[in-house]
C-alpha positions in Angstrom: 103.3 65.1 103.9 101.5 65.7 100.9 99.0 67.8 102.3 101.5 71.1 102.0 101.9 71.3 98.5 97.8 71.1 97.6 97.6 74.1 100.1 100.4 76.3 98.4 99.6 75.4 94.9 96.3 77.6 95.1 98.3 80.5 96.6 101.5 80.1 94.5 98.7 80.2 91.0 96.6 83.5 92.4 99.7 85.1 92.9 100.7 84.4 89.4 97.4 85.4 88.1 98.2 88.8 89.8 101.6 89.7 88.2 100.1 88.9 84.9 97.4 91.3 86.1 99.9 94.0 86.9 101.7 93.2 83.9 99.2 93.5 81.2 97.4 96.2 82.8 100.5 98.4 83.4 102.2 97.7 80.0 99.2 98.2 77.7 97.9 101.7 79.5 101.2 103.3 80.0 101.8 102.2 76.0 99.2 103.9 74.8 99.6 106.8 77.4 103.4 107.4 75.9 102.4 108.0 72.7 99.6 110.0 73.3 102.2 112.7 75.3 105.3 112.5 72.5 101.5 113.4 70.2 100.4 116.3 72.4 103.6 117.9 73.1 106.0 117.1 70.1 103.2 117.0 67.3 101.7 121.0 66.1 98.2 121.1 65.9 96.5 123.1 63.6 97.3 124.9 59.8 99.3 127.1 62.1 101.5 124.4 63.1 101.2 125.4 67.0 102.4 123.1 69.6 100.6 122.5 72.9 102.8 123.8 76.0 100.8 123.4 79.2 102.3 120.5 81.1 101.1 121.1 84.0 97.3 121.5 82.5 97.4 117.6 81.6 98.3 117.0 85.4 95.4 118.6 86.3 93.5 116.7 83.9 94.3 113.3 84.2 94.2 113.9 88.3 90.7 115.3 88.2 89.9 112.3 85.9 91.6 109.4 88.4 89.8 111.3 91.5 86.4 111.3 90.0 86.7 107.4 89.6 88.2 106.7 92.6 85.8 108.6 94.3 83.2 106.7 92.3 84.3 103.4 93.5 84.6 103.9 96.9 81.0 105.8 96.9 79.6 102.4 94.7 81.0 100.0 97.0 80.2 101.6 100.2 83.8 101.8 101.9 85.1 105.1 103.8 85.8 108.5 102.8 88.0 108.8 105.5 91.7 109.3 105.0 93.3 106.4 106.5 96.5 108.5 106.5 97.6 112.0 108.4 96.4 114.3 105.3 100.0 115.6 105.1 101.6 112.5 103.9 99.1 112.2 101.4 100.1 115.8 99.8 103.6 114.5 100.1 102.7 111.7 97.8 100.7 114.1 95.8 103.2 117.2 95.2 106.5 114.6 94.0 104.1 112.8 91.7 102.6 116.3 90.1 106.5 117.5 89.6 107.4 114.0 88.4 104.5 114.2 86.0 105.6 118.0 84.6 108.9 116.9 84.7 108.2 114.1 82.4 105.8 116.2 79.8 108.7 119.5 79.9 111.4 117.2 79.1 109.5 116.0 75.8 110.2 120.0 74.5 114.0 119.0 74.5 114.3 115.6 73.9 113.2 113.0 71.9 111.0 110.2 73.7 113.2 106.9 73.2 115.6 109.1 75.4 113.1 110.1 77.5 112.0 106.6 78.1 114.7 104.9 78.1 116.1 107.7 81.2 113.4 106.0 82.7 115.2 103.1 83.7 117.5 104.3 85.6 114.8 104.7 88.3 115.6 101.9 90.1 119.0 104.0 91.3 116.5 107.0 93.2 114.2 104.1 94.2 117.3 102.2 95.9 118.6 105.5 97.7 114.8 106.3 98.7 114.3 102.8 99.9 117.3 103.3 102.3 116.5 106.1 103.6 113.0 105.8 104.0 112.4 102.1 104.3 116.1 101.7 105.8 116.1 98.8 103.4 120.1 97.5 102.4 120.8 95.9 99.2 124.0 94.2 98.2 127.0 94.4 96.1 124.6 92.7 92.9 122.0 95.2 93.4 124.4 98.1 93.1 126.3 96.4 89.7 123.2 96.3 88.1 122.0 99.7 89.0 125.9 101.0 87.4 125.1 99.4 84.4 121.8 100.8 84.0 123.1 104.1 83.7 126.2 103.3 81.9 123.8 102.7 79.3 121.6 105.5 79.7 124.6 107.6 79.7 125.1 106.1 76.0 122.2 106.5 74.6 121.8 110.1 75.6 124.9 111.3 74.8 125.3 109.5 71.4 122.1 110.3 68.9 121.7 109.9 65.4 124.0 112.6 63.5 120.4 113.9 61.9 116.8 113.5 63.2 115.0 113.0 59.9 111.4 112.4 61.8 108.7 114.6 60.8 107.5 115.3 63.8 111.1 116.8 65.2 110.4 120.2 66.8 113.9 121.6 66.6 114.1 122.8 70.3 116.4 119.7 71.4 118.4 120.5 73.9 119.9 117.5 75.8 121.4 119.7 78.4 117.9 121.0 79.4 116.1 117.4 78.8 119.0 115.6 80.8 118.0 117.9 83.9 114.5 117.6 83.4 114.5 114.0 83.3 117.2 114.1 86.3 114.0 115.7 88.4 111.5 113.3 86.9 114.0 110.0 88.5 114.2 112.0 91.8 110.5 112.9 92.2 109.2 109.4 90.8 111.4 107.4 93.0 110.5 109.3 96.3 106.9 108.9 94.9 106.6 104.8 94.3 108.8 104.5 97.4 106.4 107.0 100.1 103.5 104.6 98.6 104.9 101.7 99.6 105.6 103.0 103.1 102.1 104.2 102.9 100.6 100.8 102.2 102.8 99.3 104.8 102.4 101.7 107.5 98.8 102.1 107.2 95.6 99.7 107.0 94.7 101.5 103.5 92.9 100.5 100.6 94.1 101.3 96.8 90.9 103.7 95.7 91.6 105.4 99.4 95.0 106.3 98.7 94.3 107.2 95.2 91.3 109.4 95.8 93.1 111.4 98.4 96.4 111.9 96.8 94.8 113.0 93.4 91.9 115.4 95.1 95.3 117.1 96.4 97.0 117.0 93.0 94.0 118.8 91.2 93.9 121.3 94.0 98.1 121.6 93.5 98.1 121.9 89.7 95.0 124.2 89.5 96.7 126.6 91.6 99.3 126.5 89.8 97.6 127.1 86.4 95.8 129.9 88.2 99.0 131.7 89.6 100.8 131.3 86.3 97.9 132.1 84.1 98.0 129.1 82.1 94.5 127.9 82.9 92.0 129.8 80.2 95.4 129.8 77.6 95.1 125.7 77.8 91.2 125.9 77.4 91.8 128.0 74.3 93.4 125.9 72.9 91.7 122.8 73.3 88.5 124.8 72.1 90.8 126.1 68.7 92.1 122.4 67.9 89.2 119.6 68.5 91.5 116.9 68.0 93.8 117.9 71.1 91.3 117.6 73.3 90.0 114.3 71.9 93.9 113.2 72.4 94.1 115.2 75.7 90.6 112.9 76.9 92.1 109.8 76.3 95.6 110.6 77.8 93.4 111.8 81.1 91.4 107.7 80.8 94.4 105.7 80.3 96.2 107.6 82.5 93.5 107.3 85.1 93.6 103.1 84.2 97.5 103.1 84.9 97.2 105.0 88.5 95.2 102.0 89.6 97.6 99.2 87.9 100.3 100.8 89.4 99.2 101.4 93.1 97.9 97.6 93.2 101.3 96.6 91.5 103.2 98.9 94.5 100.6 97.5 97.3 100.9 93.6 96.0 104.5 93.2 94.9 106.4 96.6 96.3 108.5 99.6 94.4 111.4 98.2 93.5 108.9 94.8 91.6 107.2 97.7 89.9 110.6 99.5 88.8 111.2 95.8 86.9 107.9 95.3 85.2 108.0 99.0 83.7 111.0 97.6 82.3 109.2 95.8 79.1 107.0 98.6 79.0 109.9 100.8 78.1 111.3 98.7 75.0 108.2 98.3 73.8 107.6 101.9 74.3 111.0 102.5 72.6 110.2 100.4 69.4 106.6 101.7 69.1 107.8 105.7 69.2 110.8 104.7 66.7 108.4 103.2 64.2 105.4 105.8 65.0 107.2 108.7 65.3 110.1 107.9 62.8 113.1 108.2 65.3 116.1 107.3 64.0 118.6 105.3 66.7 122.7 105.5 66.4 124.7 102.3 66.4 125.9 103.6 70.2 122.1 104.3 71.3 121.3 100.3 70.1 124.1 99.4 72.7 123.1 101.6 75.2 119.7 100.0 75.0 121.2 96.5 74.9 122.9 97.0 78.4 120.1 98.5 80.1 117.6 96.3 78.9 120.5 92.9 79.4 121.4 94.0 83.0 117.3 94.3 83.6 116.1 91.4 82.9 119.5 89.3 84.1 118.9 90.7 87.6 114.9 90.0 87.5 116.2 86.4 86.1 118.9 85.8 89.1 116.0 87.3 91.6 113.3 84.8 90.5 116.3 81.6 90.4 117.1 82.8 94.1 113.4 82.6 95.0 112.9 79.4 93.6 116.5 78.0 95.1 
């Protein structure tokens, strides 16, 4: 009878090892990747003070970047090009995470990015709804309390900032009407996305570098066609060439961002979408505390609170789900 335990302890301990994989990998890429974006899209470059306004240019650049490696990989250790997926579902992967992506940088021109961030985590609501109708997965009556809290608390701190942004880096177009909507599309799009992966990695005997090469390789041919049709391409190029340091920052924001596509599709392959939702959680506040110190953000008595009941109802479902588990 002892003979169980000495078998699952191995198994239990590599699983382990593997969230704290996810964990690390996720939190300290997407950390630095977060304040790199409020940088390039909130700070001016330049004696002229000019602000940097091609979202959809860093798509193209941090998908050319992840395809390039993944492309590497698979070439390096000799497994197949071929899609192990209809093409079509890999452009449906491909076209939600590219508007997620522009979502995410246009909604920095209006809001400030502790709201932006903290908006974030009311994706588990779009990955619950995508989950049921794509997955036909149910949850319960807990599931659905937490989920109300969430955004009773993103409701909070969005709709009650400090009186008077005193950072130096505020750009003076805030609009939370425009940023609300924006970031309303970025929760859609990203929980269709994380969810169709998981469906992908479920349906189909795929590996991680296949499923990111194919679904970037479609993004860059997406987001260059759009730069092309709206004439944004050379403008962003300009730019870049004008103000050296942007695309030093731009560089960097296309290799971390490249490093957090692959923690993220091995975090959706090992532990599924609604897992990953919860460990982006602790990225978040730290996220939140970094950009207030960094970026001098001032947060309203109301906004603390807010961020107390997202943050409380988070981690007190993660803490019921791993006691159920264990039970």
């Amino acid at each position: 009878m002892a003979e169980p335990p000495l078998v699952l302890a191995p198994v239990k301990e590599n699983k382990v090892w593997k969230c704290a994989f996810a964990v690390v990998g996720i939190m300290s890429t997407l950390v630095i990747y977060g304040v790199l974006q409020e940088k390039i899209m909130r700070v001016p470059y330049g004696e002229d003070k000019e602000y940097f306004k091609y979202s959809l240019f860093l798509v193209f650049c941090n998908r050319i970047t992840t395809s390039a490696v993944s492309g590497a990989i698979l070439l390096a250790s000799k497994k197949s090009l071929d899609p192990a997926a209809p093409l079509y579902k890999y452009c449906g992967v491909s076209i939600s995470n590219i508007l997620t992506t522009t979502c995410q940088y246009e909604a920095l021109k209006y809001v400030s990015f502790p709201v932006q961030t903290l908006a974030k985590c009311a994706k588990m609501i779009p990955v619950m709804v995508w989950s049921t109708l794509i997955m036909q997965r149910r949850y319960n009556g807990k599931d659905y309390l937490f989920a109300v809290l969430v955004t009773a608390g993103c409701t909070l701190f969005i709709l009650y900032p400090a009186s008077i942004d005193m950072s130096p880096y505020n750009t003076g177009r805030e609009s939370t009407a425009w940023g609300v909507l924006l970031m309303i599309g970025y929760l859609g799009f990203d929980g269709f996305t994380s969810t169709f992966q998981d469906k992908l990695f479920k349906g189909y005997d795929m590996e991680i570098h296949n499923q990111i090469f194919y679904t970037t390789m479609c993004s860059c041919l997406f987001s260059l066609t759009g730069l092309l049709v709206q004439g944004h391409l050379m403008s962003a190029v300009d730019f870049m060439l004008r103000h050296q340091d942007c695309f030093y920052d731009v560089a960097m924001l296309s290799t971390v961002a490249t490093a957090s596509q692959f923690f993220i599709s091995f975090t959706i392959r090992t532990f599924g979408a609604l897992t990953f939702a919860t460990i982006m959680t602790t990225r978040q506040l730290v996220s939140i505390l970094l950009s207030c110190v960094w970026f001098s953000h001032p947060l309203s008595w109301m906004q603390w609170i807010g961020a107390a009941i997202v943050f409380g109802a988070l981690y007190t479902k993660s803490f019921l789900k791993g006691k159920a588990q264990a039970g």
